[in-house]
N, C-alpha and C positions, 0 to 999 in steps of 0.2 A: 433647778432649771439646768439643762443641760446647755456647758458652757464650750462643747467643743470648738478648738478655734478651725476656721472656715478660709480659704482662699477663694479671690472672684476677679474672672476677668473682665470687661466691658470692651468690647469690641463695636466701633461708631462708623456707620459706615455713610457717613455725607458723603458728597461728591466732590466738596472743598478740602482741600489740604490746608492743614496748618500754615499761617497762623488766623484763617479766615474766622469770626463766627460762626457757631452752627449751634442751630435749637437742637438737633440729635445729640451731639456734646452734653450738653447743659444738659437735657435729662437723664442722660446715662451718670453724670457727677453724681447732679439730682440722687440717681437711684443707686448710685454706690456708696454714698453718703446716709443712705437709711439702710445700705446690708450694712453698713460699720457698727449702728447701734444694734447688730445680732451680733457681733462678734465677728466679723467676716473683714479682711482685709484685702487688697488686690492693687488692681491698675487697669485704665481707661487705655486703650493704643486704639488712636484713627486710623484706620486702613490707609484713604487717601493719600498718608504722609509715608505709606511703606510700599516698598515693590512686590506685590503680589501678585506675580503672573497667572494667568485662566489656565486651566485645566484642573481633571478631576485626580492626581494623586499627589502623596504627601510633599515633595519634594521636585518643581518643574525644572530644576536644573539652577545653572548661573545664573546669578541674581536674584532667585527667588528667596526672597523674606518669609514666606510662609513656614517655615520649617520651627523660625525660633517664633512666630506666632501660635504655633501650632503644640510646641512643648511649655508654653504658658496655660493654653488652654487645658492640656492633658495634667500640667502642676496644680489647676484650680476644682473646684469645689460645684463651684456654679458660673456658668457663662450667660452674659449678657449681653444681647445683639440689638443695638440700637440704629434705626434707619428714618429716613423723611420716606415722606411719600410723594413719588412723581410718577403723575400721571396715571394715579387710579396703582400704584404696583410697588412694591420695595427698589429701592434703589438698585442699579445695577450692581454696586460693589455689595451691597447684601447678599445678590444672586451670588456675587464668584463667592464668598465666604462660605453659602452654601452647596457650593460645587465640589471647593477646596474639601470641605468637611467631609464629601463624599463618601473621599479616601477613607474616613476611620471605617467604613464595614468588610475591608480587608482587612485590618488591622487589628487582631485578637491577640486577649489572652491564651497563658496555657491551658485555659478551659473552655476558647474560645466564641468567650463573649468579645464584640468591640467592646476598642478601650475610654470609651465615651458612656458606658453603662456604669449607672449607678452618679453621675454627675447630672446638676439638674439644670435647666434653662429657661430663661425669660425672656422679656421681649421691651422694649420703648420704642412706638413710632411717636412723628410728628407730621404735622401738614398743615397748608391753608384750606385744605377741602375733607371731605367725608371720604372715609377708605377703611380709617383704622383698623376698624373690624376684619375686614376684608386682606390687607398688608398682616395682620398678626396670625391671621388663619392660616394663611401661604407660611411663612416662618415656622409657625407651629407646627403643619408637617413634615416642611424641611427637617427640621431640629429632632422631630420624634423618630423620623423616619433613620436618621445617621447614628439615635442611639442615645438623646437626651429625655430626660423623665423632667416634665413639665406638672408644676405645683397649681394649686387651684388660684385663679385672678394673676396667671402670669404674662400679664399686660400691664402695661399700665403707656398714656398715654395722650396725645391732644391735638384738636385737629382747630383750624381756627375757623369762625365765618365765611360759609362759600364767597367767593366771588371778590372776597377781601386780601389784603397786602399785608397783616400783622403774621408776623413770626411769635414761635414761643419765647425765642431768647426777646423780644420786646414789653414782654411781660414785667411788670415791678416785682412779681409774686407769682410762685405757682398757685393756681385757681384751686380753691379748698376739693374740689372733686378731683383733678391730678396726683393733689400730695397725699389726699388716704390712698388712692388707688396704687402711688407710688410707695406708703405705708406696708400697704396690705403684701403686695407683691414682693417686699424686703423681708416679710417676717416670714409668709409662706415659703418662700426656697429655703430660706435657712433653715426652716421647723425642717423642709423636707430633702436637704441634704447630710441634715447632721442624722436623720434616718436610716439614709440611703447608705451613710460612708462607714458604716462597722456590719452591714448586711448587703452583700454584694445579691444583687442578682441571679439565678441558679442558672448554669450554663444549658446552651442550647440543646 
């Protein structure tokens, strides 16, 4: 079995800042805690809790945090973007993550591929309503579209009873269908970054 070791970021994009609750949190642990049993090590940073000015390039000036956000991601293996879902859509701060990411398609090698090729991506929503599908789809092209190579079942996820108040973080236990789904999604990026990281991509 191939044992190479793996770096992964988890990137949480609720709307609360620390040190608030948030089910997005929890499943991102959640799912950083099943890459560990591929051999994948990392860190979870809540956007919320960091200054991350809107715009699309690497760098928006003073005070922008995004830059040592951004040389984490580029340090890692596999990024993982975890969001709620409000109101049928990804969270806003998902959206600037996706904005901010932009920037990698100017951002090539010397054989100018972006530097986001050959790193793979996943996805965690949460909600009280039906979206999932729908929030992971939007991500997924974001994330494809900037340069990440997404592995098969790179979802994973839970959405609670329309019209109901329960959160995931209320849960005693993730529900057997979340945690293989969060299984599956842990073994598939590893299987398909430890692929990807000794066979780059062939340049455009």
């Amino acid at each position: 079995m191939d044992t190479t070791p793996l770096r992964a970021v988890a990137l949480v994009c609720t709307l609360s800042p620390s040190p608030a609750p948030s089910s997005s949190q929890l499943l991102a642990e959640q799912t950083m805690a099943a890459l560990s049993e591929h051999g994948v090590t990392g860190k979870t940073i809540r956007i919320a809790d960091r200054n991350v000015l809107p715009g699309v390039k690497t760098d928006m000036g003073q005070g922008d945090e995004w830059p040592e956000i951004r040389d984490t991601i580029l340090g890692a293996d596999i990024l993982v973007l975890s969001t709620p879902i409000w109101l049928g859509h990804p969270s806003s701060i998902a959206q600037r993550v996706l904005e901010r990411l932009d920037a990698e398609l100017s951002e090539t090698d010397d054989e100018g591929r972006p530097l986001t090729y050959g790193k793979v991506a996943a996805v965690c929503v949460v909600g009280n309503e039906d979206g999932a599908h729908k929030v992971s789809a939007d991500l997924f092209q974001g994330l494809n579209d900037v340069g990440f190579t997404l592995a098969p079942g790179a979802v994973t996820y839970w959405v609670g009873e329309a019209m109901q108040g329960t959160d995931y973080q209320d849960l005693d236990e993730p529900p057997k269908a979340t945690a293989q789904t969060t299984a599956t999604l842990a073994a598939n990026a590893a299987h398909l970054a430890r692929r990807l990281k000794p066979a780059p991509y062939p340049p455009s």
